[in-house]
N, C-alpha and C positions, 0 to 999 in steps of 0.2 A: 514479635514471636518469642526471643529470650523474657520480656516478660513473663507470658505465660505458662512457659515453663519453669521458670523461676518459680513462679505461684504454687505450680505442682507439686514443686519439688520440696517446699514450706510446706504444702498440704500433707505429704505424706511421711515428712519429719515430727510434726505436728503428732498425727496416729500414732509412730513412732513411738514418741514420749511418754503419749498417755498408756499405750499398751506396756511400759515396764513401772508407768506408777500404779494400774490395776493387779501385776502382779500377785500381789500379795494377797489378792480378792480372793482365790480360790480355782479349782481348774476352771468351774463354769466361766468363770468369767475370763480368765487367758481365753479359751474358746471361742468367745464372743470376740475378743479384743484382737486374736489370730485372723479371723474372718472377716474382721472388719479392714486390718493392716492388708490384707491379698484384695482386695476390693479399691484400696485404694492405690494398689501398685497395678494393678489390671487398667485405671482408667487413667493413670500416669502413662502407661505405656501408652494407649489407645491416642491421648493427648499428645506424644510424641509424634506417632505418626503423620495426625492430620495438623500440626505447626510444621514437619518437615515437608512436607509437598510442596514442590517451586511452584511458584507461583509469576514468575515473567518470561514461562518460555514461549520460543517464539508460536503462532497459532500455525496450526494445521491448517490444507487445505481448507476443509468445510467450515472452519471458523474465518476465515476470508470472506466465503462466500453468503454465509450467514449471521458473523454477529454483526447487530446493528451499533455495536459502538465500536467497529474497526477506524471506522469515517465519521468526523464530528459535522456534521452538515447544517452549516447557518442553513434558516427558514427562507425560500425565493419561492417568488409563484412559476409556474411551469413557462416553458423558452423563456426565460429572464436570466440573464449572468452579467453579474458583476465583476470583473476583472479584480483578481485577488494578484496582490501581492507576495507574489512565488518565485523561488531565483532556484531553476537544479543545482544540488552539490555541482561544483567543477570537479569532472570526471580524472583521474590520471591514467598518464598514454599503457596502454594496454603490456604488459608483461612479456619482453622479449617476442615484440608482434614486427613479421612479416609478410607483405603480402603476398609474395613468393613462395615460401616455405609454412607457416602459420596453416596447420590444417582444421578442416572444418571439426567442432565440437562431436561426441558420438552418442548423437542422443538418440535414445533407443525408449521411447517413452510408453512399453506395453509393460504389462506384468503378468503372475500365470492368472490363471480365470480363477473366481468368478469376477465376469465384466461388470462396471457398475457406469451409468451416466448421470456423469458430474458436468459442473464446469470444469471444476481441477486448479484452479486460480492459487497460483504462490506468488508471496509475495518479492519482487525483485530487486535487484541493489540497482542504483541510479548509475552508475562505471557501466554495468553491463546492459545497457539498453538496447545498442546496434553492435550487432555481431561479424563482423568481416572478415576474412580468410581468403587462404591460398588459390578459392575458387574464385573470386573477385571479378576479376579481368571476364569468365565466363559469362556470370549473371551480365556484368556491365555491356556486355557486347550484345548477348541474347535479349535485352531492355532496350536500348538501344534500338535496335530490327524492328521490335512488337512497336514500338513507339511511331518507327517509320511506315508503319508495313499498315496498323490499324490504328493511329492516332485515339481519338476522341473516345472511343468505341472500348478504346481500356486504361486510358488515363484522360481524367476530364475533374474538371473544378467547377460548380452550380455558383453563379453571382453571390448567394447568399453566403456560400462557404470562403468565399476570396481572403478575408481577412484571417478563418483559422491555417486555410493552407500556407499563406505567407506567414504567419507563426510559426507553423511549422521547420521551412527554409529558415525561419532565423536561429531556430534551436539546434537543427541537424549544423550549419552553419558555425553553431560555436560549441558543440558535443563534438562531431568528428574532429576537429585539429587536437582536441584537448586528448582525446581516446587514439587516436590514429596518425598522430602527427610526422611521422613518414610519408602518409599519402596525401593529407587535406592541409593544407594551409590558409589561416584565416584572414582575411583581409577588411580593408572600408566596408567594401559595396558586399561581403560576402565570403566568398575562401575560393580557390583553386584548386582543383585535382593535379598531385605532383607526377602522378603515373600518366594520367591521361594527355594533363594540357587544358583540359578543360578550365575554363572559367565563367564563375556562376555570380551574376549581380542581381543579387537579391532585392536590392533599393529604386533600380528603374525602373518608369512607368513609360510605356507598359512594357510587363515583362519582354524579354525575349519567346517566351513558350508558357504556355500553363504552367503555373507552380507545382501541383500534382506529376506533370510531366518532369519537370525540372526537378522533384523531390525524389522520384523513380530514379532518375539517374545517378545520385549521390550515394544509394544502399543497396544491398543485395536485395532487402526486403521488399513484396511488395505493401502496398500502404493504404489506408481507409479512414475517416475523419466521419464520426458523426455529431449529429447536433440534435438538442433537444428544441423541439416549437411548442405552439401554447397547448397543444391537447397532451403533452407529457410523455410520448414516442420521441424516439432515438430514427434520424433518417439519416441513410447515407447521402452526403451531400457531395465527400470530394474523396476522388479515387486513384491509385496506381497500380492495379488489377495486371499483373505485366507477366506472370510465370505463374496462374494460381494452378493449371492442370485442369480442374472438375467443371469452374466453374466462372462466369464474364462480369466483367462490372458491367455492361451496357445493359444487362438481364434485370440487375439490382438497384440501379443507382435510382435515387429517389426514395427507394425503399422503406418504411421502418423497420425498426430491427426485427420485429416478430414475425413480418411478411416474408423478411429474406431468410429466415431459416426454415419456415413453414415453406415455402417454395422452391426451396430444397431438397422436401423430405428430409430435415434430421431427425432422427427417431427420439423419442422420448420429448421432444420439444413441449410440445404443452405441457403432459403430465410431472416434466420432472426441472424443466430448466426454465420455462421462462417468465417465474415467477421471479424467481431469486437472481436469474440476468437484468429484469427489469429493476429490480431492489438495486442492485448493482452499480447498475449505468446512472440512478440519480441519488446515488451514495456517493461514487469513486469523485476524490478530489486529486489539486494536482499536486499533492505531497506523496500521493498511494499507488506509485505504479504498483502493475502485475504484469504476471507471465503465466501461461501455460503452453503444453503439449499436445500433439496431436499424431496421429500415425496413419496410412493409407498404404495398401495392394496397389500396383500399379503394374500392366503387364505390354508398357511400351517403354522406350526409354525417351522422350519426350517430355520434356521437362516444364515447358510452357501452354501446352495442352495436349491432354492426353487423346491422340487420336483415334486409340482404341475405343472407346465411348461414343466416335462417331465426328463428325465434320464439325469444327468448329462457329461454322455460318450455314449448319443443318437448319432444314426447319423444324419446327417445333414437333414434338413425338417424334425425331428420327434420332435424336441422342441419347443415352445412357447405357449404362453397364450389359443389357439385353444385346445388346451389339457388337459387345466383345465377342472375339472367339474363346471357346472354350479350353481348356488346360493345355496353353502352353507351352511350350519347353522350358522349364525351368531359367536358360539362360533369357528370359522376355522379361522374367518378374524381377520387379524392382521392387524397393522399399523408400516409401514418401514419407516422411518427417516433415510434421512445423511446429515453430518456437515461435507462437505471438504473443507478443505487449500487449497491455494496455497502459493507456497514460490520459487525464485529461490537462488541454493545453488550460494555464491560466488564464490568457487575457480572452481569449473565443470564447471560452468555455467549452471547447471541440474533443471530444473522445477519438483517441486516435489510437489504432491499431496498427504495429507491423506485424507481418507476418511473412518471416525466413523459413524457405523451406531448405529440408536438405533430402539427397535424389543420392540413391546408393543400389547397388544391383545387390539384390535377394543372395548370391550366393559370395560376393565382399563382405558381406554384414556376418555370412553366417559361416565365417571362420574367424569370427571371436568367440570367447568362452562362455557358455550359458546364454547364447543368442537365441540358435536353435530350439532347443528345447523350450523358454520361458518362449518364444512369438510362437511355437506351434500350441502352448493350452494357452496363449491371449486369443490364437485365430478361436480354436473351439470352444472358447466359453460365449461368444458373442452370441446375443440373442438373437430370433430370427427377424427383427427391425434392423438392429445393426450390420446383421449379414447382408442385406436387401442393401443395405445406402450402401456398406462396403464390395457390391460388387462380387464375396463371397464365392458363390456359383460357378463362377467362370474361372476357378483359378485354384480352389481347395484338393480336388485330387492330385497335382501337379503339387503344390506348394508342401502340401501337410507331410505327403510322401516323401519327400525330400528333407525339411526338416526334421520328421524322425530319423531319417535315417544318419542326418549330421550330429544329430545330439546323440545318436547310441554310437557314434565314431569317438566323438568326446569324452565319452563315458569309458568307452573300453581303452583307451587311450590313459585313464587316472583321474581325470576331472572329478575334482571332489563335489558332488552335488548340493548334500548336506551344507556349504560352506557359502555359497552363490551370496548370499544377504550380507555375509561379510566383507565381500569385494563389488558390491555394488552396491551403488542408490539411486533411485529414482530421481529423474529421470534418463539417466543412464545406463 
């Protein structure tokens, strides 16, 4: 780049010279030589500009999600992985972390309207993969029950998955002592929880419990592995589906990827997401984690399935949002947040998802500053597909009413509103 400009800057030294040896030419010709001098400082400048543009900053969202050279992707023919040689940076233990005191992150990941349906995919730091907090002990206890209570039916591992989910255990196994080293202790067979007692040996055959089971119980989050076969579809093969709210791994599992969001109704799926999901899933290597956000209305406090949407071992057509009751008391609505990974494992070749949710009551959230206000124009920009999967209906007059009224309390209070972009960032 200082070449360049260097050149310029000759170039227009150069005009320079010659316009005080034509001088003597006559005005006509100063004239010409003036004209021609502002012509060349016009494209000196212009040259300025486009050598200053950075050029390594980090990519936006949609360049994650769409440039093809984020991921350098050796050529394999479809379900074929070869075991690459990947070691994760070694994590350091977490910044003044308690599991006690240490509170959850406050991620608030809507913005004002208008809504758009992305993936959202940023890229993440390898330190921050598994998130754990003050709530710890809750999750572990509530995993736990679901574990006891429906085994199989929400944590299960498919034969063919066996070897990425035992991958799995051995990464969590040497990420948490490195990140959390108050709670996890790493050992031969595995590591030990220092809160619980527990102890996890990863190396015996056969295990104690399903790996998926046994991975469930190590993270708040819960967890999903898929795998690519020869027709080039992404199938969920191994699951910890343990606190999702909406929806069951026993529904899903087998799945591919395009079946389980289509059999969800996610809105915009064909037309906008899963071209570039698919691009995605046989792009992502294991040097390229990601993350993104997610947000949900929720008008039970239920945190492992939401039983307003109806019985969780309903039959079929007797679940969803149509079954909710309608608006509320305000103190019913909650606000659902999740913060999923993605990661694909090395040696499987297994895509693996967590997904941490975090569970806050509608009116905790909305005595922070610019809460209110920016989730009441995120609820009413949503188009009427997204309002449909969100449940929307049963919950807008109750909700809307209330956060206007909290954000014109803020407002008449000082809240500088103009300034809101200054004291925050997405996804916060």
């Amino acid at each position: 780049m200082r070449e360049h400009m260097q050149q310029c800057q000759e170039w227009v030294a150069h005009f320079g010279s010659q316009l005080k040896s034509v001088a003597i030419g006559g005005p006509k010709t100063i004239l010409y030589g003036i004209a021609l001098l502002a012509l060349a400082s016009w494209l000196l400048l212009r040259a300025s500009q486009y050598f200053k543009k950075p050029t390594d900053y980090p990519p936006r969202t949609p360049d994650v999600e769409r440039r093809g050279s984020y991921f350098k992707v050796p050529p394999r023919a479809p379900g074929l992985w070869e075991p690459v040689d990947f070691k994760r940076p070694t994590a350091p233990p977490a910044p003044n972390w308690n599991v006690h005191t240490s509170t959850p992150k406050p991620y608030r990941p809507f913005r004002h309207g208008p809504y758009h349906i992305t993936m959202g995919l940023r890229n993440m730091n390898w330190d921050e993969w598994i998130e754990l907090d003050s709530h710890y002990m809750k999750f572990h206890t509530d995993k736990a029950n679901r574990i006891a209570e429906r085994g199989r039916k929400c944590s299960h591992t498919e034969p063919a998955a066996f070897d990425g989910a035992v991958e799995l255990l051995e990464e969590f196994c040497a990420y948490l002592p490195e990140r959390y080293p108050s709670l996890y202790k790493q050992t031969a067979v595995g590591m030990d929880n220092l809160l619980t007692g527990e102890v996890f040996n990863i190396v015996e055959r056969p295990l104690i419990e399903d790996p998926m089971q046994m991975a469930g119980r190590m993270v708040q989050d819960d967890l999903a592995i898929m795998f690519e076969k020869e027709d080039g579809q992404y199938y969920l093969l191994a699951g910890s589906i343990l606190l999702a709210g909406f929806w069951k791994l026993e529904d899903k599992l087998g799945m591919p990827l395009s079946e389980i969001h289509t059999s969800g109704d996610v809105p915009g799926f064909r037309e906008k997401l899963e071209k570039g999901m698919m691009n995605f899933f046989r792009r992502v290597q294991p040097n390229g984690p990601v993350q993104r956000n997610n947000y949900f209305i929720q008008v039970d406090d239920e945190l492992a399935w939401s039983s307003s949407i109806g019985d969780e071992d309903g039959a079929e057509g007797t679940v969803g949002w149509f079954t909710a009751e309608k608006n509320k008391a305000i103190e019913h609505h909650y606000f659902r947040s999740e913060r999923q990974t993605l990661r694909r494992l090395p040696r499987s070749g297994g895509v693996v998802f967590t997904i941490r949710t975090y569970f806050h009551p509608i009116t905790e959230i909305c005595e922070e500053p610019y809460v209110p206000g920016r989730l009441a124009s995120a609820v009413r920009s949503w188009g009427d597909d997204v309002s449909k999967y969100k449940g929307k209906d049963r919950y807008q007059e109750v909700l809307l009413e209330y956060l206007d009224q909290k954000h014109k309390e803020q407002v008449e209070v000082g809240l500088p509103v103009e300034k809101e972009d200054e004291v925050r960032a997405y996804p916060f």
